[in-house]
C-alpha positions in Angstrom: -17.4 -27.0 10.9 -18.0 -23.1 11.4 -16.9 -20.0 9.6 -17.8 -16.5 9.5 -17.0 -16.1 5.6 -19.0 -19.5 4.3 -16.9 -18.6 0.4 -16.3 -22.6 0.0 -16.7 -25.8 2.2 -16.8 -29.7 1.4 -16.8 -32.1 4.0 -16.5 -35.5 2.0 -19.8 -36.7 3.0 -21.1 -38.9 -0.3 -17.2 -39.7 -0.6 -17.4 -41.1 3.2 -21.1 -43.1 2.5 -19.4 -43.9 -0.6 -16.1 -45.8 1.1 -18.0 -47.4 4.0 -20.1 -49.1 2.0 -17.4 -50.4 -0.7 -15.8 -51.3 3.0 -19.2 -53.8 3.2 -18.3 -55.6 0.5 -14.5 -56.0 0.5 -13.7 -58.9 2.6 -15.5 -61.7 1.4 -13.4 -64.6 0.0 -13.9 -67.5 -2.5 -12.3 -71.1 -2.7 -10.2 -72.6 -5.0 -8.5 -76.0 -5.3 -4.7 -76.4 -6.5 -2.4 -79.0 -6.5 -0.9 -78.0 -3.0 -4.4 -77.5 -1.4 -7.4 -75.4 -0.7 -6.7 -71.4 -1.0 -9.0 -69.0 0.5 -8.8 -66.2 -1.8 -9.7 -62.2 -1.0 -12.4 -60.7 -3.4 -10.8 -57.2 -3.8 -14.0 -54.5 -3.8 -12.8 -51.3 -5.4 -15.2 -48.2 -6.9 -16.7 -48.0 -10.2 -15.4 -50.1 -13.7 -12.1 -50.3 -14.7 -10.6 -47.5 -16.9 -9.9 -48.7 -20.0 -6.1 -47.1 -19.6 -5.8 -49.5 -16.7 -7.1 -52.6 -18.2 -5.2 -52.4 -21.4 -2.2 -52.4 -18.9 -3.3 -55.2 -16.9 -4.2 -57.6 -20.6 -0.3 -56.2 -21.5 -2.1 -54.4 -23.9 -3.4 -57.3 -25.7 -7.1 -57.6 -26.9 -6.6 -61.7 -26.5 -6.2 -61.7 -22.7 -9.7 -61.1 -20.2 -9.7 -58.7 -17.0 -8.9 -61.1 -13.5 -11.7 -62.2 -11.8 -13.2 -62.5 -8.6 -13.8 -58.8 -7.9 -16.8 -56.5 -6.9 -16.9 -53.1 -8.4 -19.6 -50.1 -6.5 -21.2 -47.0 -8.4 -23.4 -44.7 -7.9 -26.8 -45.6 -9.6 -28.8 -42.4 -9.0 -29.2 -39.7 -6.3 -32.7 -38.3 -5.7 -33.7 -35.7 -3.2 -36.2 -37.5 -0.6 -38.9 -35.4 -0.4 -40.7 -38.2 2.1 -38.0 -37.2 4.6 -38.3 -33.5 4.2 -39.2 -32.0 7.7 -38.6 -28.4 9.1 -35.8 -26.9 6.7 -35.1 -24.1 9.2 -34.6 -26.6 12.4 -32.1 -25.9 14.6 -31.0 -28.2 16.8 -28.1 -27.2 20.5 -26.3 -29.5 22.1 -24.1 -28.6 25.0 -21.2 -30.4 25.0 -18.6 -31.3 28.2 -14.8 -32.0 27.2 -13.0 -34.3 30.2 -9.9 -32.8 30.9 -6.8 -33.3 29.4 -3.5 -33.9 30.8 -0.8 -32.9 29.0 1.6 -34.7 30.8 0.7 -38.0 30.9 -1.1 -37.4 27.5 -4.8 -38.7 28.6 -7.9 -37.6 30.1 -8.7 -37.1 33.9 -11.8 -37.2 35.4 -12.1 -33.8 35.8 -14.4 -31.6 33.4 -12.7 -29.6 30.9 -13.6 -27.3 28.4 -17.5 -26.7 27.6 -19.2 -26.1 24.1 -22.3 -25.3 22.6 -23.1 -27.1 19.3 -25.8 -25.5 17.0 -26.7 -28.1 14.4 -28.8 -27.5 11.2 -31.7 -29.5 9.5 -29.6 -32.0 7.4 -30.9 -32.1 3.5 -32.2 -36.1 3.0 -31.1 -38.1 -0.1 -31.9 -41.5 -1.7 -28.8 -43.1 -3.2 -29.3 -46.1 -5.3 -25.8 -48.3 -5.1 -24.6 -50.6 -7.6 -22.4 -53.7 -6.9 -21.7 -55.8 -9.6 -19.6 -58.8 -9.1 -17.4 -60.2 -11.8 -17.0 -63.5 -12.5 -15.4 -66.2 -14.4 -17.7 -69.2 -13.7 -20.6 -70.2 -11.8 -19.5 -71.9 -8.6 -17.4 -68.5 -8.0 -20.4 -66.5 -8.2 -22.5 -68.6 -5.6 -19.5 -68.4 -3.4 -19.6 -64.6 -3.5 -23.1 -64.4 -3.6 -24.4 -66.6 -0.6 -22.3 -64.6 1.2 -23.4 -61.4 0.7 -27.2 -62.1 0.5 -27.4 -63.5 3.8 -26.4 -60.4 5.4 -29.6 -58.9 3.9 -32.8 -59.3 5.7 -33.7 -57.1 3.7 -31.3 -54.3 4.9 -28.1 -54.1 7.1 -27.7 -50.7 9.4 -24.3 -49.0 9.7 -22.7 -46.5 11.5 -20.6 -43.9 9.3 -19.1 -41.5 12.6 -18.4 -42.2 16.3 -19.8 -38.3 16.8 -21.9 -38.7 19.7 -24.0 -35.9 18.9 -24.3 -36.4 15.1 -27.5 -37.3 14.1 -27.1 -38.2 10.9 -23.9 -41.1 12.1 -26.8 -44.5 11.3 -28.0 -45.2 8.0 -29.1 -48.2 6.2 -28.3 -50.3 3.2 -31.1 -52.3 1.6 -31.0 -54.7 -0.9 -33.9 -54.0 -3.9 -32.9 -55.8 -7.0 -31.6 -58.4 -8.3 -29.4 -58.7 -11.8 -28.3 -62.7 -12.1 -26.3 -62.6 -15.2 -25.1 -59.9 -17.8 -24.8 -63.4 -20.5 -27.2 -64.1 -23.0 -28.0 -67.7 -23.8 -27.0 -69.3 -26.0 -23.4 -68.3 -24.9 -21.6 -69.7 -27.7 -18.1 -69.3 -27.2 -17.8 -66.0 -25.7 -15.3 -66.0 -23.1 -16.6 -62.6 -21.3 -16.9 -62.1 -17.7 -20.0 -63.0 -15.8 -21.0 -59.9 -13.9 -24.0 -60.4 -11.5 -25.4 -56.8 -10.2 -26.9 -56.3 -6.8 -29.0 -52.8 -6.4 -29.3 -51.3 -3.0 -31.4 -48.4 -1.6 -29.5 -46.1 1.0 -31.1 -43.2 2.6 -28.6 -40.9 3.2 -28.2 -37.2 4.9 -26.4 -34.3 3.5 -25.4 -32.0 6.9 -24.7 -28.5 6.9 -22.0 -27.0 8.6 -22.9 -26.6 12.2 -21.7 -23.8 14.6 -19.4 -24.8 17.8 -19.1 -22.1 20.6 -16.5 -22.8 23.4 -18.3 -21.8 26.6 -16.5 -19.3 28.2 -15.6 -19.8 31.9 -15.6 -16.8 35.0 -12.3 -15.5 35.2 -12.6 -14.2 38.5 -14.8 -13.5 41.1 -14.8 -10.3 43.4 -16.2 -10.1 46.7 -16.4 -6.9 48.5 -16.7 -7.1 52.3 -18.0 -3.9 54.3 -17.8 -3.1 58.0 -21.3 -1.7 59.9 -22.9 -2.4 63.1 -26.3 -1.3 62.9 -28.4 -1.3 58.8 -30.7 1.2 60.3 -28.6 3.9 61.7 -27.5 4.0 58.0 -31.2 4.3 56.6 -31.0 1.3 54.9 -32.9 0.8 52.0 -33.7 -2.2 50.4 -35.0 -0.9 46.8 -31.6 1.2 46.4 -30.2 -1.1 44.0 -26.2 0.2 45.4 -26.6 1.3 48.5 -23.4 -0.3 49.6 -21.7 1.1 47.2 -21.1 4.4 49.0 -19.6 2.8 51.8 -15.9 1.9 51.8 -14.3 -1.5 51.2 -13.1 -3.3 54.3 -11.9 -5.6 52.4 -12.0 -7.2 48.6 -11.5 -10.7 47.8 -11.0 -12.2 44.6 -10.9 -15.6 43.7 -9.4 -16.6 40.0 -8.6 -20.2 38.8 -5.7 -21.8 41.0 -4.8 -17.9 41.9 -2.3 -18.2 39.8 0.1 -14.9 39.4 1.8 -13.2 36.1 4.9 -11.9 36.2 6.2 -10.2 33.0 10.0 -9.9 32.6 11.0 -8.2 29.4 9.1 -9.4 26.8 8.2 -12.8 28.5 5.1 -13.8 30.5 6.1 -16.4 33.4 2.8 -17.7 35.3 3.5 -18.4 38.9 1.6 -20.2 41.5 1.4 -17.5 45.1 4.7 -19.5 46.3 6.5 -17.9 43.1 7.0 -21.3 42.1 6.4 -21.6 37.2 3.3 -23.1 36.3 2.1 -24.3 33.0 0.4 -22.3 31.0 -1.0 -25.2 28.6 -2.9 -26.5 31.6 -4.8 -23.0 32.0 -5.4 -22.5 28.6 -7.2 -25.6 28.2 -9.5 -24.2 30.5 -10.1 -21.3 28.8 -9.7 -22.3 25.2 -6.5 -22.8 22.6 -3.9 -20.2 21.6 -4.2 -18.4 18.2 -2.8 -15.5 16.5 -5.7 -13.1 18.2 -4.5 -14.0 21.5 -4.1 -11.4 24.3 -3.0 -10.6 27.6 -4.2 -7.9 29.7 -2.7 -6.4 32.5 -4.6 -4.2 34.8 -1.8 -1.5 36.1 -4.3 0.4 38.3 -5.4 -0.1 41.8 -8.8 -1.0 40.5 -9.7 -4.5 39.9 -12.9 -3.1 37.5 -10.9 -0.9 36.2 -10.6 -0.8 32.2 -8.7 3.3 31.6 -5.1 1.4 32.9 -5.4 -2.0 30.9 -2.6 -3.0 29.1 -2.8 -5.2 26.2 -0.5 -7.4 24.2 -0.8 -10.4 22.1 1.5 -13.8 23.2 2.7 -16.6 21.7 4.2 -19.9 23.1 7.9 -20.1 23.7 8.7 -24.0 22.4 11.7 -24.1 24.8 9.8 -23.1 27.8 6.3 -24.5 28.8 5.8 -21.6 32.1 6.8 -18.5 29.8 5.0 -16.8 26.8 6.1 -14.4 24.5 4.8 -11.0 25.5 4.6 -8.0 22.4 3.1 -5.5 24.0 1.0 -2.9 22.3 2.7 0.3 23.2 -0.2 2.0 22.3 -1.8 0.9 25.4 1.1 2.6 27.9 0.4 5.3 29.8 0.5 8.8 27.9 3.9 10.5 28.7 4.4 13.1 31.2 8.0 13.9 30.4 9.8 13.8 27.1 11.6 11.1 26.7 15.4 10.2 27.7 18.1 9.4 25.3 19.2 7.0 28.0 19.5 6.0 31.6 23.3 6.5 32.9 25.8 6.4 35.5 27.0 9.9 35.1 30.2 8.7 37.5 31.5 6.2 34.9 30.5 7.8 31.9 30.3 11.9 30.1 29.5 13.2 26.8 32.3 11.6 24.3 33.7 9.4 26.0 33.4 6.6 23.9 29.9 5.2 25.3 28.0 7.9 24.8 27.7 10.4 21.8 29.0 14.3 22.1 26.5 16.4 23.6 24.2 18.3 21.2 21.4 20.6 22.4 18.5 19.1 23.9 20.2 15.6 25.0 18.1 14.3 28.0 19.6 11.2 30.5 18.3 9.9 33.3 21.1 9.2 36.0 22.0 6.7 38.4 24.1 8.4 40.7 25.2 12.0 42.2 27.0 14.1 40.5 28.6 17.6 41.3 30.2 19.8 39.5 33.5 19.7 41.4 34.3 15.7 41.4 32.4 15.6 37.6 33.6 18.3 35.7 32.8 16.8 32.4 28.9 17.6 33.4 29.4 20.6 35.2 26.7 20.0 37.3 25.0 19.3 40.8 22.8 16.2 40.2 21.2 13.7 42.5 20.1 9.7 41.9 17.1 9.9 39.7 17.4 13.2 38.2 16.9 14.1 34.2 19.5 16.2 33.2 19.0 18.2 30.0 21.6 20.1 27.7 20.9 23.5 25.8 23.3 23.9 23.8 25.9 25.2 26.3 25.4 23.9 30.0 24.0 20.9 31.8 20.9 21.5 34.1 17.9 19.3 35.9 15.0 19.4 34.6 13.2 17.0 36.8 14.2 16.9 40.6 13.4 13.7 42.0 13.8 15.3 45.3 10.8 17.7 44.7 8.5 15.9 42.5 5.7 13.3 44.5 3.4 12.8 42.0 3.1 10.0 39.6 5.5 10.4 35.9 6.2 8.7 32.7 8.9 8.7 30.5 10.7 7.1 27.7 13.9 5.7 27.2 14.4 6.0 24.0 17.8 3.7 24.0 15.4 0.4 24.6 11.7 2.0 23.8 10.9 1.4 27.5 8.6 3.0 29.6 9.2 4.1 32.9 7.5 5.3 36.0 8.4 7.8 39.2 6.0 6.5 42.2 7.0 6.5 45.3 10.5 8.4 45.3 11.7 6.1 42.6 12.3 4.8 38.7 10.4 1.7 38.2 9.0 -0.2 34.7 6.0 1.0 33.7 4.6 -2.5 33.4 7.1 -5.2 34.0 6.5 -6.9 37.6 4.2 -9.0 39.0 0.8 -8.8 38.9 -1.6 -10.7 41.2 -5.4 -12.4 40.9 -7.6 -9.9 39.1 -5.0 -7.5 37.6 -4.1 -9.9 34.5 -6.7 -11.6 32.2 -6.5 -14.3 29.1 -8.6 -12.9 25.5 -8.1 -16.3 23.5 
């Protein structure tokens, strides 16, 4: 168990000891003769003595009628700090740790490795706790039974296991029988009719863990290789000491290897992982590589040329769609778009089916801005009053229409809002594309779980 903010934890531990060893003592039987045979009868083993709320409703609250018997009854004698076992208080002890992989689909384990962690466990605090059984009887031959039983197992002491945790070192502990208490009866008994209660005392030498810090290992997300054409080192005055020598010369080639090369493509406000034949993968089997999905979660999407490129990185956080196990939910931060070039558009049109109020779109008022789909001229579109070509941004003053960006003039890279669906768009290469929605291949898109 880990946490940044250590304001409370309990982890049960004296309540675990405390059940596995009533767990020692809770199936042992006794005989009894009847009329239609021998029973073999359960002891029941519970914690502690009975409250006297409960056995006033098991005597039907009636002072003349004893408590059942067989049982065993377990408390807690004493707990003393061990100061024998006390070692290195500030010992810290790492473990790295190797998950087999899981498949989801057929719900168990391959042979595959899957996720890695580093453990960091701290010096556990050592205790001696003193047990208690005391076995409640009615008669003598019942109390042998019980008895024989249960002292056998003690040579003196019987070891136990209390986890399955392979790397818990605190999982064996031992229980060993001290003391002996034959009888709680005086002699001579008289005719008291009280309950016989032998008590057994056992030593256990227990550990008290602190929380321990787990790490999940993270993985490399990609690998870059950059491949560079020469013929002759020397003609280049090659020097070995220049720690980037290389890095002056240009890229022949860059290769870049990411788990299963898988590709994003982001649609909206969905993220659909895609193997390179455009065929949906799932993304629960490359998150388990890389961790589990939280509320922190993100996705980054590299919109530059440059695979080390961190100025064009969009970010947003995900979320899994329930009905769909290839797409996540995709809320982009629109704080991570591009800045702007061009103010933004009320919205993107086809001037040819639709004008100023119409119907569809509102009156014109000074400074209305759309982004149109189609030519336009003044002649056949005299609603706008205008010549306009595909990809234009018209813009009204108060009294005309005119362009204010000419897509057939303008070559370098643009953003703008549309303010109708708070989408950004860009103008590369002679036309109107998302700013971010696409595909994006090995190395532009990354996982932050």
């Amino acid at each position: 168990m880990a946490g940044k903010n250590l304001d409370y934890w309990y982890d049960e531990q004296v309540k675990r000891y405390l059940l596995q060893l009533i767990r020692v003592f809770s199936n042992f039987k006794v005989r009894e003769y009847t009329e239609k045979g021998v029973n073999y009868n359960r002891v029941p083993a519970r914690y502690g003595d009975m409250s006297r709320m409960v056995a006033s409703i098991l005597r039907n609250n009636s002072e003349n009628v004893i408590n059942s018997a067989p049982f065993i009854s377990c408390t807690i004698g004493s707990l003393q700090v061990a100061r024998d076992r006390i070692t290195d208080p500030n010992l810290v002890v790492t473990d790295q740790v190797a998950e087999r992989e899981f498949d989801a689909n057929t719900q168990s384990y391959t042979g595959k490795q899957g996720n890695l962690y580093t453990v960091q466990k701290y010096m556990p605090v050592p205790y001696n706790l003193t047990l208690n059984v005391d076995i409640w009887t009615t008669n003598t031959d019942t109390k042998l039974q019980i008895l024989e039983q249960i002292l056998i197992l003690f040579n003196p002491s019987l070891q136990l296991q209390q986890n399955t945790n392979a790397i818990d070192w605190t999982n064996i502990f031992e229980l060993e029988l001290i003391d002996i208490a034959w009888s709680s009866r005086s002699l001579p008994q008289g005719v008291d009719e009280q309950l016989d209660i032998a008590t057994l005392n056992f030593a256990v030498p227990i550990w008290l863990s602190p929380p321990a810090k787990v790490k999940r290992q993270n993985i490399i997300h990609q690998i870059i290789t950059d491949v560079h054409s020469v013929t002759d080192l020397d003609n280049l005055g090659f020097q070995e000491n220049y720690d980037d020598f290389f890095g002056s010369i240009a890229d022949t080639a860059e290769i870049i290897v990411s788990p299963n090369d898988l590709w994003v493509q982001i649609v909206g406000s969905t993220a659909i992982l895609i193997n390179p034949e455009s065929q949906p993968q799932k993304w629960v089997d490359l998150i388990e590589r890389y961790g589990e999905l939280t509320t922190t979660s993100k996705l980054k999407l590299n919109i530059s040329n440059d695979t080390d490129s961190e100025l064009y990185m969009l970010v947003g956080s995900i979320e899994t769609l329930p009905s769909n196990d290839t797409t996540l939910i995709f809320n982009l931060d629109s704080d991570t778009l591009p800045t702007n070039t061009l103010t933004a558009v009320k919205k993107i049109i086809d001037a040819r089916a639709n004008y100023p109020g119409d119907g569809t779109l509102d009156a014109a008022t000074t400074g209305d801005r759309y982004l149109i789909t189609e030519d336009i001229s003044a002649i056949g579109y005299a609603n706008w009053g205008i010549d306009a070509s595909e990809d234009d941004i018209i813009q009204y003053d108060g009294t005309k229409w005119s362009i204010d960006f000419d897509a057939s003039s303008v070559t370098e890279i643009n953003y703008v809002l549309n303010s109708n669906t708070s989408k950004q768009y860009k103008w590369h290469n002679g036309s109107w594309i998302s700013s971010y929605e696409g595909i994006y291949n090995p190395g532009y898109w990354r996982l932050v779980l």
